[in-house]
C-alpha positions as CSV (number, residue, x, y, z in Angstrom):
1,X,-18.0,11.2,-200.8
2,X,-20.6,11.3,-198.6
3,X,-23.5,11.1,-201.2
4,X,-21.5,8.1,-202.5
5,X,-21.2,5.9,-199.1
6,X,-25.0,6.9,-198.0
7,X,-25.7,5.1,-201.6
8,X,-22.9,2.4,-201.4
9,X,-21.6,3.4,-204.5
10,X,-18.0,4.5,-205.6
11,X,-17.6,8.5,-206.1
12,X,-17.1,7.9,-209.7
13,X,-20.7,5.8,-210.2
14,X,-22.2,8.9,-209.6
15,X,-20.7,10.8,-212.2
16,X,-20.1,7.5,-214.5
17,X,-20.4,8.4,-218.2
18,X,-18.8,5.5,-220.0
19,X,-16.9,5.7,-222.9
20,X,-19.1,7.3,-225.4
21,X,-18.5,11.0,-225.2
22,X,-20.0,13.8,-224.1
23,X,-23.0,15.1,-226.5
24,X,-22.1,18.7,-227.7
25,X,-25.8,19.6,-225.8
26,X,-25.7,23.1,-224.4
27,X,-28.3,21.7,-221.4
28,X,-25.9,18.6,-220.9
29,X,-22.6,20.9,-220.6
30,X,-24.1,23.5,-218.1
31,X,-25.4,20.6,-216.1
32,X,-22.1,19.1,-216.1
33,X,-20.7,22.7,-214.8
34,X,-23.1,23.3,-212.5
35,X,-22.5,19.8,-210.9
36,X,-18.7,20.4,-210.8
37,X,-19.0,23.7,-209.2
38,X,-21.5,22.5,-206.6
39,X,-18.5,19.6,-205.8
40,X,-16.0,22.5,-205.5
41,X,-17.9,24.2,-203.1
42,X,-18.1,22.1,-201.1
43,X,-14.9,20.8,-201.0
44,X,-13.8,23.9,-199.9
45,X,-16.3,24.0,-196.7
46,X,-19.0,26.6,-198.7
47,X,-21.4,24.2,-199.7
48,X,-24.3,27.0,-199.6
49,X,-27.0,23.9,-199.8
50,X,-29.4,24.0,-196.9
51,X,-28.7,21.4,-194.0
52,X,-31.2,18.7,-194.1
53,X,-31.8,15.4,-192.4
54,X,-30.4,12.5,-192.9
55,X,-33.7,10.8,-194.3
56,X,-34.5,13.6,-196.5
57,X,-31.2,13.3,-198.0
58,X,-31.2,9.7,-198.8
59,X,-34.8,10.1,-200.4
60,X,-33.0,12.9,-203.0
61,X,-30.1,10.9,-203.4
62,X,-32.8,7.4,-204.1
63,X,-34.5,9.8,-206.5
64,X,-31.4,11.3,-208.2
65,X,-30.2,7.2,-208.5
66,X,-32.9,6.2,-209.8
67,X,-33.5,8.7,-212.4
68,X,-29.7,7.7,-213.4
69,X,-30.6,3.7,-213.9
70,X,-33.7,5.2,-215.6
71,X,-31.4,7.0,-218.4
72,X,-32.9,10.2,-217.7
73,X,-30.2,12.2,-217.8
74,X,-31.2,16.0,-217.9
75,X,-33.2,15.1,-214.8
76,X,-30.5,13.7,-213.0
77,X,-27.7,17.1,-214.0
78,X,-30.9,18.9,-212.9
79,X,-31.1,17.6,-209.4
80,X,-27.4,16.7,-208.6
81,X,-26.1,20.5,-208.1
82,X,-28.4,21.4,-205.2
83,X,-28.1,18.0,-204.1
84,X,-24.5,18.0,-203.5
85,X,-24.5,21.7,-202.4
86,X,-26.5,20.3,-199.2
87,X,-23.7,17.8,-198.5
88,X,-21.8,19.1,-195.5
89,X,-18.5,17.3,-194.1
């Protein structure tokens, strides 16, 4: 949530797929369960990221955006575990 309101976006516009479905791409699917257990950790208050500013965050989260509106993908499942991991409440 709070990745989402530092880039005005809804939760789901992170994470926003479309309808096609998921490629059957071993990189793709351990991204994709990397990135959800990286969300579960730290919805349960054990993030295990590092704590970082405020700025440094929002240059991550820039980078991680615009690598999305850039289509490349495998960078963005790259970056988003650790990112979210540093996400404290």
């Amino acid at each position: 949530m709070a990745l989402a309101n530092a880039l005005e976006v809804s939760p789901s516009g992170l994470f926003d797929l479309g309808a096609s479905p998921l490629p059957a791409d071993p990189a793709a699917e351990s991204a994709i369960g990397a990135i959800r257990e990286a969300m579960q950790a730290v919805a349960m208050g054990i993030p295990g990221g590092q704590a970082q500013p405020v700025a440094r965050l929002r240059v991550r989260a820039e980078t991680a955006l615009a690598a999305k509106q850039a289509c490349r993908e495998a960078e963005v499942g790259a970056m988003l575990p650790a990112l979210t991991r540093c996400l404290r409440r």
